[in-house]
Every structure is written in C-alpha cells, then in structure tokens.
C-alpha positions, 0 to 999 in steps of 0.5 A, spaced: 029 414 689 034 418 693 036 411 696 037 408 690 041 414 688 045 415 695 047 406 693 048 408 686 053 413 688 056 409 694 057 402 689 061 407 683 066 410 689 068 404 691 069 401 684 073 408 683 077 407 689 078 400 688 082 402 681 086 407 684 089 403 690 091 398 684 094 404 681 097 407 688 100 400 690 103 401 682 106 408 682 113 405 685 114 401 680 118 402 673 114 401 667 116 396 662 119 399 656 120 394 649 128 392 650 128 394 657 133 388 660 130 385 666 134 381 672 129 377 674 133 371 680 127 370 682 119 373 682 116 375 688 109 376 686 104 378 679 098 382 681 093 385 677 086 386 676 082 381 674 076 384 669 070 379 667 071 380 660 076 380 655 081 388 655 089 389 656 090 390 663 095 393 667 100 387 671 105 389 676 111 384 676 115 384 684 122 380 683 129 380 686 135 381 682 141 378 682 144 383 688 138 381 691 135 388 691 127 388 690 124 391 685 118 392 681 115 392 674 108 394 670 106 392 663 100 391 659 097 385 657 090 381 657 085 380 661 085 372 663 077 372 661 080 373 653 083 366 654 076 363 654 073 367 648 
C-alpha cells in the first residue's frame, strides 16, 4: 500500500514539474493582447504542450523582428486533439 502511495506520489510530481518548466520556460515572454502589433521577419520556434484531449492550451511563439531582435510571445488557443473530435 505504501508503494502504490509512494509511486502515486512520485507520478503526480513529475506531472507538476513538468507543467511548470513549461511555465517557467514561458515567463520571458510577452503575453499576447488582442491588437498587440507583432513584427514577426521570421519564427523561430512554436512550443506548447500537447494535451490528449480537446482544451485551450497556452503556446509560446519565439520570433525575430525586423531589427533582428529575438523575442517571445505566449497566447491561448486549442489543443491539436479538438482537430480530431
């Protein structure tokens, strides 16, 4: 019993800590605001987590602008999993 209660424990931990390096990885970056003007040259990267069922998620968009600079956004939208129900 205390096994099952020690790995039950250990499962939910890890699920935390991997929400909040997800987060942690998402505090330098601007959130998105409806109207906010993007300069968007050219997209770096688009992370975000991927849910098995069908919820808004939060993405982070990693772009360069037009002086070159790097930077970050995050906004909402839905998982890829509401594409298939």
């Amino acid at each position: 019993m205390n096994r099952a209660i020690s790995i039950s424990t250990t499962l939910l931990l890890a699920a935390l800590a991997g929400g909040s390096a997800f987060a942690a990885e998402s505090a330098d970056a601007e959130p998105y605001r409806y109207g906010m003007p993007l300069d968007v040259a050219r997209v770096i990267s688009i992370d975000e987590p991927n849910p098995l069922t069908c919820e808004t998620i939060q993405a982070k968009m990693t772009y360069v602008d037009a002086n070159g600079d790097q930077k970050s956004v995050t906004y909402l939208k839905e998982s890829s999993a509401c594409a298939n129900s």
